[in-house]
FIKOLZA-1660 file (N, C-alpha, C; in steps of 0.1 Angstrom, whole numbers, plus 5000, padded with zeros to 4 digits):
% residues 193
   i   px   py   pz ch aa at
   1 5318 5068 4973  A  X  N
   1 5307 5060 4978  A  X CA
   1 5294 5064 4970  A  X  C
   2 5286 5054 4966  A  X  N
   2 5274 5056 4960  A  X CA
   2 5263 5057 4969  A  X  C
   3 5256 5070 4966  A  X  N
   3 5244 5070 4973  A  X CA
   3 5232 5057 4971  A  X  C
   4 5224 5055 4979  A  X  N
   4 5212 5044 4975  A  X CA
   4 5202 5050 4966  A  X  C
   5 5200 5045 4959  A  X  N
   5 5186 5049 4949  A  X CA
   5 5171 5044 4951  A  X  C
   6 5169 5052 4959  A  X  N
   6 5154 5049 4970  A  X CA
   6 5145 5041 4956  A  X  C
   7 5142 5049 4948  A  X  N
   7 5134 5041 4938  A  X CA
   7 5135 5030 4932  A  X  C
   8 5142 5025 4935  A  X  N
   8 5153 5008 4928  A  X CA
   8 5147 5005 4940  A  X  C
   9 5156 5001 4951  A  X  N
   9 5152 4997 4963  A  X CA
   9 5140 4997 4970  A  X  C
  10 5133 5003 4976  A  X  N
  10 5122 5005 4982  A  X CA
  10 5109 4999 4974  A  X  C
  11 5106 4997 4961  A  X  N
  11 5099 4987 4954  A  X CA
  11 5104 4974 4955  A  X  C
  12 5117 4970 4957  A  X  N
  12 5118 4955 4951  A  X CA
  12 5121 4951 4970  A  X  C
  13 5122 4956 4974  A  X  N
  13 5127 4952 4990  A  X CA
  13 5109 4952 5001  A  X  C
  14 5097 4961 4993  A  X  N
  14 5087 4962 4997  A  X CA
  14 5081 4952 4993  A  X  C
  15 5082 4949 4980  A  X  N
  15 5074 4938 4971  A  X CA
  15 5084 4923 4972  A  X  C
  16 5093 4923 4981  A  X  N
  16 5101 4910 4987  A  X CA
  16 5090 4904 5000  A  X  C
  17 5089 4921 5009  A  X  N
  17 5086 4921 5017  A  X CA
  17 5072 4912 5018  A  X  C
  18 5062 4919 5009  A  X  N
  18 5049 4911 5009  A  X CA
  18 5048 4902 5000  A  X  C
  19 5057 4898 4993  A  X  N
  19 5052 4879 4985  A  X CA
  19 5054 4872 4997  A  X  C
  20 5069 4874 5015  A  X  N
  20 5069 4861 5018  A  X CA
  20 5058 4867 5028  A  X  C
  21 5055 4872 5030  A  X  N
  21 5041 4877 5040  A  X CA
  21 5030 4869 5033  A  X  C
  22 5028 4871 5021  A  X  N
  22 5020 4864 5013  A  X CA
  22 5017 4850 5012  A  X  C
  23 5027 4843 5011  A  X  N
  23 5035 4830 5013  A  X CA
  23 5032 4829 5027  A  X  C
  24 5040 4831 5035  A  X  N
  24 5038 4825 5050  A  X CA
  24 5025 4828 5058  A  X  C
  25 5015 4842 5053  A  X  N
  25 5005 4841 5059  A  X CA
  25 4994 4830 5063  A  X  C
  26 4987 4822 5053  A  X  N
  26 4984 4807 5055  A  X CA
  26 4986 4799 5065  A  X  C
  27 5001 4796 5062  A  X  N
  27 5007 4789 5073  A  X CA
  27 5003 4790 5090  A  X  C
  28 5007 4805 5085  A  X  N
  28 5003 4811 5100  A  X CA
  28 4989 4815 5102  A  X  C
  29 4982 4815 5099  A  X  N
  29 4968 4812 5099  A  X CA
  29 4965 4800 5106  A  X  C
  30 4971 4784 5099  A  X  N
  30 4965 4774 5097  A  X CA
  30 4970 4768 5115  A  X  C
  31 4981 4774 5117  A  X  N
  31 4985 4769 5129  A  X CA
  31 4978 4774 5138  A  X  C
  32 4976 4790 5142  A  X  N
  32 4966 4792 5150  A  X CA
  32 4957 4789 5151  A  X  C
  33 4949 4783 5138  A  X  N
  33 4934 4778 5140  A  X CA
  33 4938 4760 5144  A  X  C
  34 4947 4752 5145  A  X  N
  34 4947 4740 5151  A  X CA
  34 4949 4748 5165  A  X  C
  35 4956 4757 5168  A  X  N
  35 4959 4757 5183  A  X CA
  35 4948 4761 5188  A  X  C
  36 4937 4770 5180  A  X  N
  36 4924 4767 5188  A  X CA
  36 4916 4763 5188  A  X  C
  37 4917 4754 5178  A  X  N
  37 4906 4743 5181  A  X CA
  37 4894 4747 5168  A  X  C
  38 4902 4753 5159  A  X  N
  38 4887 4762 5155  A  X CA
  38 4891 4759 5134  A  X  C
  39 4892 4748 5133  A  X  N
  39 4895 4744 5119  A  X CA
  39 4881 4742 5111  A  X  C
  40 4878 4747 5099  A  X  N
  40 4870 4749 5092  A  X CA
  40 4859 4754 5100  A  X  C
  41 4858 4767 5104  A  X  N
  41 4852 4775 5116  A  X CA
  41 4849 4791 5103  A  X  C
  42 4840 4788 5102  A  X  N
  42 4837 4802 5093  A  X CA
  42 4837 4816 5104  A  X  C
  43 4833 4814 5113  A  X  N
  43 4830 4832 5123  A  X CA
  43 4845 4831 5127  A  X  C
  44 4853 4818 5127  A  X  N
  44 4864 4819 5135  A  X CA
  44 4877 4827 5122  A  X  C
  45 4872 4823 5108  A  X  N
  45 4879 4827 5096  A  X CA
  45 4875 4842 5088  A  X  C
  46 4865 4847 5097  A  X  N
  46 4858 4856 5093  A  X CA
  46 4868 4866 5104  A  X  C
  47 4872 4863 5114  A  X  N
  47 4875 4873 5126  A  X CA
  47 4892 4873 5124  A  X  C
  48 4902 4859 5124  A  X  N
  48 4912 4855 5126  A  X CA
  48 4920 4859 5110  A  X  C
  49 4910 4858 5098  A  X  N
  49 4922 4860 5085  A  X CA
  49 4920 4873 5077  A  X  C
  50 4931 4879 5074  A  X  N
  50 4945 4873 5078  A  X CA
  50 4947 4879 5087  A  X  C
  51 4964 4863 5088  A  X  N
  51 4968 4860 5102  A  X CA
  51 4974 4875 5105  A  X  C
  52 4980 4873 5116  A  X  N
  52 4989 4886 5119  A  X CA
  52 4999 4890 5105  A  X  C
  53 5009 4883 5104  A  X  N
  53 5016 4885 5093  A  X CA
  53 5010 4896 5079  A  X  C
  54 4996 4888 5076  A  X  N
  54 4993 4896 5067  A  X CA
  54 4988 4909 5068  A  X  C
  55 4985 4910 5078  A  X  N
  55 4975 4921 5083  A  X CA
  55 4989 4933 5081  A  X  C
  56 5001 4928 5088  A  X  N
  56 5012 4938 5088  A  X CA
  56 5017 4940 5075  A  X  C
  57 5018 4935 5065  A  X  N
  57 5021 4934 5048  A  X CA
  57 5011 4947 5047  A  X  C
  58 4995 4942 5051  A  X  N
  58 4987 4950 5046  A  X CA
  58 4989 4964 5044  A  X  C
  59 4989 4964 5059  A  X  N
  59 4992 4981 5067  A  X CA
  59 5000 4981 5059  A  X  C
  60 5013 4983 5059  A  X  N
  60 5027 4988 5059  A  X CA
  60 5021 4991 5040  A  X  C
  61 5016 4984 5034  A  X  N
  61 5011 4985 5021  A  X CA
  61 4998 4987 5018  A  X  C
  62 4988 5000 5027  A  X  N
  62 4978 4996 5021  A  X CA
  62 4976 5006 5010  A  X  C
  63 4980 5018 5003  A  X  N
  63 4977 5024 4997  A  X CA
  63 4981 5018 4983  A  X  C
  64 4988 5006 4985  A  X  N
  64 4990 4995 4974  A  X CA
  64 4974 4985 4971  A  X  C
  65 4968 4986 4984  A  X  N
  65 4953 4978 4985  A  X CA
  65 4942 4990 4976  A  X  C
  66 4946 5005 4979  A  X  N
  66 4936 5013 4973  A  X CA
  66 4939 5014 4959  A  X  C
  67 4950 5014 4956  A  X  N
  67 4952 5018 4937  A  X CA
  67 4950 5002 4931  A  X  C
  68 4950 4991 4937  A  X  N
  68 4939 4975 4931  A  X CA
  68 4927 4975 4934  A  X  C
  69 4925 4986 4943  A  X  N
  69 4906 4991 4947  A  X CA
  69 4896 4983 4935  A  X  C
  70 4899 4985 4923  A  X  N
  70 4890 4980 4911  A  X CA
  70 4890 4959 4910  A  X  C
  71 4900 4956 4916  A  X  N
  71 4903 4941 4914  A  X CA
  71 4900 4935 4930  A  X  C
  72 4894 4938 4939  A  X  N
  72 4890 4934 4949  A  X CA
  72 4884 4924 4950  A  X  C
  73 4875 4919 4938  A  X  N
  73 4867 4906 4936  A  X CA
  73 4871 4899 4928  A  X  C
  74 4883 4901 4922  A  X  N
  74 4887 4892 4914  A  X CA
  74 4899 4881 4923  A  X  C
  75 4890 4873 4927  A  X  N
  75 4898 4862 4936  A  X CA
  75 4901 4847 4928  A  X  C
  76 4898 4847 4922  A  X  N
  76 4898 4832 4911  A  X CA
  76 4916 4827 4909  A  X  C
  77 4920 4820 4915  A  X  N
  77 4933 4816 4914  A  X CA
  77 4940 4817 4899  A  X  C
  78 4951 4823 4899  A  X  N
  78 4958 4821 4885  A  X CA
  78 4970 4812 4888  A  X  C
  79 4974 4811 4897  A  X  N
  79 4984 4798 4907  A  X CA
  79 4980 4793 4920  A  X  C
  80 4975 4781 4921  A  X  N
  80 4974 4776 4933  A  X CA
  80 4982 4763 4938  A  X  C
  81 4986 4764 4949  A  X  N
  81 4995 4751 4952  A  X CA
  81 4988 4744 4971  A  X  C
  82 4987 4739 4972  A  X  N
  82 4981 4736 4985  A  X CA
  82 4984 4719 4993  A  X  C
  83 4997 4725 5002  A  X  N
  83 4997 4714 5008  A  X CA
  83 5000 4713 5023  A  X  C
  84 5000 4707 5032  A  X  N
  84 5002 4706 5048  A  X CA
  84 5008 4717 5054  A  X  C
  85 5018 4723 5047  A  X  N
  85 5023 4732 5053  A  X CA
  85 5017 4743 5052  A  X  C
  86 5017 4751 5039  A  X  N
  86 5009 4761 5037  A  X CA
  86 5004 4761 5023  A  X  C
  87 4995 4772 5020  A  X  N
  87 4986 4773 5011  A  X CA
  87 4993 4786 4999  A  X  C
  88 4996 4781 4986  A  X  N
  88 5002 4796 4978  A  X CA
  88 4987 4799 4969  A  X  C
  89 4984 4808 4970  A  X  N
  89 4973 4810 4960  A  X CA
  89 4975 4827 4955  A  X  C
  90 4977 4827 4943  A  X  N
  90 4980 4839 4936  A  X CA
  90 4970 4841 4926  A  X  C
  91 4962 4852 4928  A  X  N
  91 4949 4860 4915  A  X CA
  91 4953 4869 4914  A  X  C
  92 4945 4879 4907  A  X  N
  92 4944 4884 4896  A  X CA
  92 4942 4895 4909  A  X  C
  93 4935 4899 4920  A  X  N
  93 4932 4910 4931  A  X CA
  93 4945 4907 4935  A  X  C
  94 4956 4895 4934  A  X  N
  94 4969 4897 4945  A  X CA
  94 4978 4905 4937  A  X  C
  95 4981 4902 4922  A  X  N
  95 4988 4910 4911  A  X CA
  95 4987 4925 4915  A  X  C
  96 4974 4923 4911  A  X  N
  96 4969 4940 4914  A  X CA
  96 4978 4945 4926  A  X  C
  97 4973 4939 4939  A  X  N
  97 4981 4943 4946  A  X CA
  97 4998 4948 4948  A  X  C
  98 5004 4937 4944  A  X  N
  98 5015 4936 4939  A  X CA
  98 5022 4947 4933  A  X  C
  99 5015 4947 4917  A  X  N
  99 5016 4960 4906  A  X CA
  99 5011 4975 4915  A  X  C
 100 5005 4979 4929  A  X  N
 100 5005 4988 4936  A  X CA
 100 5014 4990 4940  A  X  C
 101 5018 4979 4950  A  X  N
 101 5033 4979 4954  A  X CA
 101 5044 4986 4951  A  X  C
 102 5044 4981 4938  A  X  N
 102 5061 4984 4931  A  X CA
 102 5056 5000 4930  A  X  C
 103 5045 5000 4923  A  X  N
 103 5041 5018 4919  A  X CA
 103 5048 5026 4934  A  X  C
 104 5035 5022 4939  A  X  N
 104 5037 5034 4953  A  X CA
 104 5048 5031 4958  A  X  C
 105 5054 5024 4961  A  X  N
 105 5068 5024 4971  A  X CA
 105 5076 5029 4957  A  X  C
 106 5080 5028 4943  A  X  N
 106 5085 5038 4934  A  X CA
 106 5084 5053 4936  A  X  C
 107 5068 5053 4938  A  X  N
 107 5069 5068 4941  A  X CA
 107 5075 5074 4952  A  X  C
 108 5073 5067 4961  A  X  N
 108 5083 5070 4976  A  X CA
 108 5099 5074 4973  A  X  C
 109 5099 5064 4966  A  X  N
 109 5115 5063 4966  A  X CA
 109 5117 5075 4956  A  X  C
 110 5114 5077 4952  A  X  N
 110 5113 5095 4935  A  X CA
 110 5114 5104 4946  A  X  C
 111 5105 5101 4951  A  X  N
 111 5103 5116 4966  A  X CA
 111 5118 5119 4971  A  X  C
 112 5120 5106 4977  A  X  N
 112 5133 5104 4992  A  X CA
 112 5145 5109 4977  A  X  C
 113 5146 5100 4963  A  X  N
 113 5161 5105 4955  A  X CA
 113 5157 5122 4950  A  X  C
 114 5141 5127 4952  A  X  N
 114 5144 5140 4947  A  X CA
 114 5151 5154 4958  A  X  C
 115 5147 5146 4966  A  X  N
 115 5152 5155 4981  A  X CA
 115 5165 5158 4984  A  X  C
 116 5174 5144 4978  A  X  N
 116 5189 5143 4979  A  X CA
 116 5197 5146 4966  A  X  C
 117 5191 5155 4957  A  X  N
 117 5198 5156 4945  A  X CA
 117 5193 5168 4942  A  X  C
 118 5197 5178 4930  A  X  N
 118 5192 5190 4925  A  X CA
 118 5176 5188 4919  A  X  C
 119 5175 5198 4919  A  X  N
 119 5160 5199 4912  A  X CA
 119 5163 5195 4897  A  X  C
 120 5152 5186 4894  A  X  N
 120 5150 5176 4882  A  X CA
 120 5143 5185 4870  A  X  C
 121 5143 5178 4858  A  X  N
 121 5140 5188 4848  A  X CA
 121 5127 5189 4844  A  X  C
 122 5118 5183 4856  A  X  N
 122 5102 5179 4853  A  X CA
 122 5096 5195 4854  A  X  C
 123 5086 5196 4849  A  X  N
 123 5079 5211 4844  A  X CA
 123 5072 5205 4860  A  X  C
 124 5068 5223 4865  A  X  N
 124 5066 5229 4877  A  X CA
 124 5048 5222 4876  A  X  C
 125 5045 5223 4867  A  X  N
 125 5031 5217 4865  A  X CA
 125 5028 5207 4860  A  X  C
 126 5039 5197 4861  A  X  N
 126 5035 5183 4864  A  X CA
 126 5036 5177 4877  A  X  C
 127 5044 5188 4883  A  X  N
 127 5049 5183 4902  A  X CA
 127 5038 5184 4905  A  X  C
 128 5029 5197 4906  A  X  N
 128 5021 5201 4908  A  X CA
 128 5010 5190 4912  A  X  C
 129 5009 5185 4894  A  X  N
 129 4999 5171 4893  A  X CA
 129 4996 5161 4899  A  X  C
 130 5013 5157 4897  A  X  N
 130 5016 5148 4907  A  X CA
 130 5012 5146 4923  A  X  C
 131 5018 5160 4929  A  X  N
 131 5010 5156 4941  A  X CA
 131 4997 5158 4948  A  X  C
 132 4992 5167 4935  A  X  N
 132 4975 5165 4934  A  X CA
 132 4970 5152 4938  A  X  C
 133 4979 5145 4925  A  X  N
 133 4973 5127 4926  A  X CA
 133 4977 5122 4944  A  X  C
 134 4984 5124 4945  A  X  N
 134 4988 5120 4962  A  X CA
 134 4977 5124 4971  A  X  C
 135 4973 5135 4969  A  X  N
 135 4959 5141 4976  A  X CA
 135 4951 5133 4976  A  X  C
 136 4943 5130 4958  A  X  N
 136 4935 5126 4961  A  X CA
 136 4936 5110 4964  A  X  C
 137 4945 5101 4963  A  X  N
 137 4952 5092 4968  A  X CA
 137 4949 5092 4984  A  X  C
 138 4955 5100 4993  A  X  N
 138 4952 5101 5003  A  X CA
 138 4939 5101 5007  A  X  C
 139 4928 5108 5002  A  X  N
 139 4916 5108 5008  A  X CA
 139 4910 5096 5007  A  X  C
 140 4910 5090 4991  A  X  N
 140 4905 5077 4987  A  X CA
 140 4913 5064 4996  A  X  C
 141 4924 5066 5001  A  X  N
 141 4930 5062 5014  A  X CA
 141 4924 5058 5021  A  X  C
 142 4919 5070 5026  A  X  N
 142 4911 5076 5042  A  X CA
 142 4895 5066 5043  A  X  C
 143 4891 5071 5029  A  X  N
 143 4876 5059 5027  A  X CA
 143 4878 5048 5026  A  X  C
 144 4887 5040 5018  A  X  N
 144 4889 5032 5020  A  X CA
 144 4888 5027 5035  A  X  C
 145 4903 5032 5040  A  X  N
 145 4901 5025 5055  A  X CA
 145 4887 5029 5065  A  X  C
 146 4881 5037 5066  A  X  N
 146 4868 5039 5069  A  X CA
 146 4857 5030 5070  A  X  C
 147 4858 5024 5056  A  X  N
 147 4848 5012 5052  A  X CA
 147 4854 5000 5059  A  X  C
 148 4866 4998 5059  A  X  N
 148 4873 4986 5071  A  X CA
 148 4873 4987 5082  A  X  C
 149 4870 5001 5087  A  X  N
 149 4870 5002 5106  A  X CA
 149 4853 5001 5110  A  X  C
 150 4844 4999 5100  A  X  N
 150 4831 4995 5108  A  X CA
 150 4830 4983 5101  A  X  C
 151 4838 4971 5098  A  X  N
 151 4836 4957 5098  A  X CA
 151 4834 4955 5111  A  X  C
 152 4827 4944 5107  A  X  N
 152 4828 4934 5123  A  X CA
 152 4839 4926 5123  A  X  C
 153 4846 4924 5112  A  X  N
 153 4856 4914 5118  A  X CA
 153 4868 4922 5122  A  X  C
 154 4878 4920 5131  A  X  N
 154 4888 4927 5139  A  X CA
 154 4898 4928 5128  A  X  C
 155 4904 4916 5125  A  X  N
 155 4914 4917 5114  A  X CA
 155 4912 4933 5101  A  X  C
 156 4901 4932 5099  A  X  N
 156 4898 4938 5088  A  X CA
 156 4899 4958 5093  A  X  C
 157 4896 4956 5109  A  X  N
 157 4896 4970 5114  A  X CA
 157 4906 4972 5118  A  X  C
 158 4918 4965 5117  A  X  N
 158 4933 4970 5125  A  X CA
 158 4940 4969 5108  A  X  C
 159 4933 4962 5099  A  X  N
 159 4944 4970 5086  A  X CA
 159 4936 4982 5081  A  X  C
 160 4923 4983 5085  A  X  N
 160 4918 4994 5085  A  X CA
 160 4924 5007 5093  A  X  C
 161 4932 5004 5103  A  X  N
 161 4936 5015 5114  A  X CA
 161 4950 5018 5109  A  X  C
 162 4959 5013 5099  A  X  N
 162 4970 5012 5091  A  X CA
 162 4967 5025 5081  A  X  C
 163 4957 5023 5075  A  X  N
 163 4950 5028 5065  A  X CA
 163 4945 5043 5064  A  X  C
 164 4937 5046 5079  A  X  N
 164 4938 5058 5084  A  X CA
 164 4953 5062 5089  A  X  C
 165 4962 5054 5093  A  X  N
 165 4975 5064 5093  A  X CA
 165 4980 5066 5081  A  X  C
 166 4977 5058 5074  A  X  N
 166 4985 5062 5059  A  X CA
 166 4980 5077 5052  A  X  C
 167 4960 5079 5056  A  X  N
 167 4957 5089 5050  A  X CA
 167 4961 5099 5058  A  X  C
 168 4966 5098 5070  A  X  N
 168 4967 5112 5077  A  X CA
 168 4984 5117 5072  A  X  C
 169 4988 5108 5063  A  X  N
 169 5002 5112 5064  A  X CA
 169 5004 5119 5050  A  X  C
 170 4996 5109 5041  A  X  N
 170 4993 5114 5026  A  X CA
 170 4990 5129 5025  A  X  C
 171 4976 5129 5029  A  X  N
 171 4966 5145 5029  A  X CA
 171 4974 5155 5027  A  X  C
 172 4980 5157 5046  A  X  N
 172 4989 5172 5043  A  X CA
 172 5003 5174 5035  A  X  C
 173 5012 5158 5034  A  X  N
 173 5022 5161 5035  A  X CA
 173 5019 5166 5018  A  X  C
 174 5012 5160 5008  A  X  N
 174 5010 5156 4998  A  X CA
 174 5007 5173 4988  A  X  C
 175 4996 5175 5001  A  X  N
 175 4988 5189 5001  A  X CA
 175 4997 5203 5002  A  X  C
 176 5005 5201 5012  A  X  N
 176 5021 5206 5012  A  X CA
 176 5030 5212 5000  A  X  C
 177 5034 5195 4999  A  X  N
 177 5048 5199 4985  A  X CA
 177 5035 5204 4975  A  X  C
 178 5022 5202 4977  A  X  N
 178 5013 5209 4960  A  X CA
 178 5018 5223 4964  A  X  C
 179 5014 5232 4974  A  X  N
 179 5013 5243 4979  A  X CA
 179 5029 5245 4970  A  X  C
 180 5036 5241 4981  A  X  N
 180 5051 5246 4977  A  X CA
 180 5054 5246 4962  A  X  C
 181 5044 5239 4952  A  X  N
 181 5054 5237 4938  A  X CA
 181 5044 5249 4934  A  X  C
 182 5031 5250 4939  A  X  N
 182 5023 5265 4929  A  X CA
 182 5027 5281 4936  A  X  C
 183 5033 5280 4945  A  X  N
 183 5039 5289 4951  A  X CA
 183 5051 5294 4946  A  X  C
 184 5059 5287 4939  A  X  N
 184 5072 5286 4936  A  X CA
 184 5066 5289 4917  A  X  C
 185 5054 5281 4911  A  X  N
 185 5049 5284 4901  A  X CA
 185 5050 5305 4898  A  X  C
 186 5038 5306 4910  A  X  N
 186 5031 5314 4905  A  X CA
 186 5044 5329 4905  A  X  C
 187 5056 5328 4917  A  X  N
 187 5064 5329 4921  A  X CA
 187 5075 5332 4906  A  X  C
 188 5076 5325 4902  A  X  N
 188 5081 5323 4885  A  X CA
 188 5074 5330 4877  A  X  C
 189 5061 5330 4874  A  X  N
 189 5055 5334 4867  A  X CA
 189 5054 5352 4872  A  X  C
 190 5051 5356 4881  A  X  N
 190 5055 5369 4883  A  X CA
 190 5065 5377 4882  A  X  C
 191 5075 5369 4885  A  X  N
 191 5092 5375 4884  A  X CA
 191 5090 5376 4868  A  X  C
 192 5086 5369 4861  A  X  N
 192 5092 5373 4850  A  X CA
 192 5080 5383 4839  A  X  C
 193 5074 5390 4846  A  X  N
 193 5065 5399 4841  A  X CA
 193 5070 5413 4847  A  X  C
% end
């Protein structure tokens, strides 16, 4: 029996996940705003988008929203399609998004295949690096979502509340395996003096 290869999987099954979230969000937008009454309603589009759908893509992905942190304003359509049903609009900030995606859910999945296999032949001081970057990843996380929990619009403070769980999970665990790989460094380096 073949084990699963978290890093194969967990990018293409994450980034399935959020194109049809992507796709169907609109939709689901467009219907709740006929059902209340509230079409072409700016405080109502300010508060309501995105719909539920998206908000949960977001969360479940938002440290995929912090590493596109630099393409946030780049909204200008590179594909748009728009008809009755729903609205597809893909830029240059959704890419971004996207291309986080595959990264971070890759790195997940590196984590979960290094756990289940022997130790790999990466030098002690690139692990190290590595989950430095997860650190500071985490923190820049943490601000991020910060800056979204004192919006006024609700939508924006409940993927904001995704966002602080994400940094609380990043920080220590991240801050952790660093400890463990310079522990195990310095550990090496002594034994052999």
């Amino acid at each position: 029996m073949r084990r699963i290869v978290w890093r194969r999987v967990l990018p293409v099954a994450q980034l399935t996940f959020a194109l049809a979230c992507h796709i169907y969000e609109p939709h689901q937008y467009r219907v709740r705003a006929k059902l209340d009454r509230a079409v072409s309603n700016m405080d109502y589009t300010f508060q309501e988008s995105p719909a539920p759908i998206g908000r949960v893509s977001l969360g479940i992905n938002f440290p995929a929203m912090v590493l596109a942190f630099p393409l946030r304003n780049e909204d200008r359509p590179l594909y748009r399609h728009n008809c009755d049903y729903t609205l597809i609009w893909i830029s240059v900030r959704d890419i971004g998004v996207f291309t986080g995606i595959v990264l971070f859910w890759y790195c997940i999945g590196w984590i979960l295949d290094e756990q289940a296999s022997p130790p790999g032949s990466w030098r002690r001081s690139a692990r190290i690096c590595g989950w430095c970057v997860g650190v500071v990843l985490g923190f820049l996380t943490g601000i991020y979502a910060l800056s979204l929990l004192v919006s006024e619009s609700l939508s924006q403070r409940q993927i904001g509340m995704a966002g602080i769980a994400w940094a609380i999970l990043l920080i220590p665990f991240c801050t952790w395996r660093a400890a463990i790989q310079v522990r195990l460094l310095t550990g090496v380096r002594s034994g052999l003096n």
